[in-house]
DRENDO-1510 file (C-alpha; in Angstrom, 1 decimal, always signed):
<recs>
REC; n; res; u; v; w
REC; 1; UNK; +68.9; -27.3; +58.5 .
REC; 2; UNK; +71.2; -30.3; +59.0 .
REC; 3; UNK; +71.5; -33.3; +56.6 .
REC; 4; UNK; +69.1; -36.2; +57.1 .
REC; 5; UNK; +71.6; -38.7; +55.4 .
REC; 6; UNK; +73.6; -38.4; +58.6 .
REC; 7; UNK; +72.4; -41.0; +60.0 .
REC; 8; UNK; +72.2; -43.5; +57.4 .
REC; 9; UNK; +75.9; -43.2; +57.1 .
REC; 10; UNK; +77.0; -44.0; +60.6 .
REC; 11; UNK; +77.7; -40.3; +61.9 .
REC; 12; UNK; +75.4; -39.0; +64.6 .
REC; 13; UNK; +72.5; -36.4; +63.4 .
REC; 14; UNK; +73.4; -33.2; +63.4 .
REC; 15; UNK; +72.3; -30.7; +66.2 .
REC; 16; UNK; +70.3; -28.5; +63.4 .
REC; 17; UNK; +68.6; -31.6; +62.1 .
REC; 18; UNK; +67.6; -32.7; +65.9 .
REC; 19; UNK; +66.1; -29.3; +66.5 .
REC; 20; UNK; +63.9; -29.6; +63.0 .
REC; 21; UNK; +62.8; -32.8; +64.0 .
REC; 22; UNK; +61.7; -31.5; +67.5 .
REC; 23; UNK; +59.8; -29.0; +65.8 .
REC; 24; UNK; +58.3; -30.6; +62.9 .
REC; 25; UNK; +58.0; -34.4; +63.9 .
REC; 26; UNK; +54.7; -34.3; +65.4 .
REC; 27; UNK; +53.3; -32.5; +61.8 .
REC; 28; UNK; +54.7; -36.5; +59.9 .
REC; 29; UNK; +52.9; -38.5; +63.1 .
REC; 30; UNK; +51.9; -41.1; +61.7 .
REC; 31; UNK; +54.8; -40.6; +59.0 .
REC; 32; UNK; +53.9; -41.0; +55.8 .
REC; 33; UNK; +54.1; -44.4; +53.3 .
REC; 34; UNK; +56.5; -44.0; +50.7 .
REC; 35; UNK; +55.6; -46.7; +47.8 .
REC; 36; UNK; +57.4; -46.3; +44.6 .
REC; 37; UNK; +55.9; -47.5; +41.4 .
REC; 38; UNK; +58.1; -48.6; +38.2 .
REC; 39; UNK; +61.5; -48.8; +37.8 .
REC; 40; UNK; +64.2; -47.0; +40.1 .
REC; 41; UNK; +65.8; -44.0; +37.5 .
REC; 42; UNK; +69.1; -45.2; +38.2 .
REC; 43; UNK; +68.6; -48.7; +36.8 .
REC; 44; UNK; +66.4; -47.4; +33.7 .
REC; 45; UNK; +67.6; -47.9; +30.0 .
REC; 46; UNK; +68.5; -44.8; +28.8 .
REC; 47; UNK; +65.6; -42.7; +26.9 .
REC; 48; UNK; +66.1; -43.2; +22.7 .
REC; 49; UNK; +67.0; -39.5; +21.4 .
REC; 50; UNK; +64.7; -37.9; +19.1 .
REC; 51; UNK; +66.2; -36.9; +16.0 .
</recs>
């Protein structure tokens, strides 16, 4: 299967990941709402060690 991120970083989509979606787009119609709740992991203090 090709790599989504592809796209996102200016190269075109990969032949693999064209046939996928071909397949398998109509399955995500409508696509799904992503929401995110809380703070992204990246940005989170670091958990206290237990001890």
């Amino acid at each position: 299967m090709g790599d989504a991120r592809r796209p996102h970083r200016g190269l075109p989509p990969l032949p693999e990941y064209l046939r996928w979606r071909e397949l398998l787009h109509h399955f995500y119609d409508p696509f799904p709402a992503v929401e995110h709740y809380g703070e992204p992991v990246l940005t989170a203090p670091p958990a206290a060690a237990e001890g």
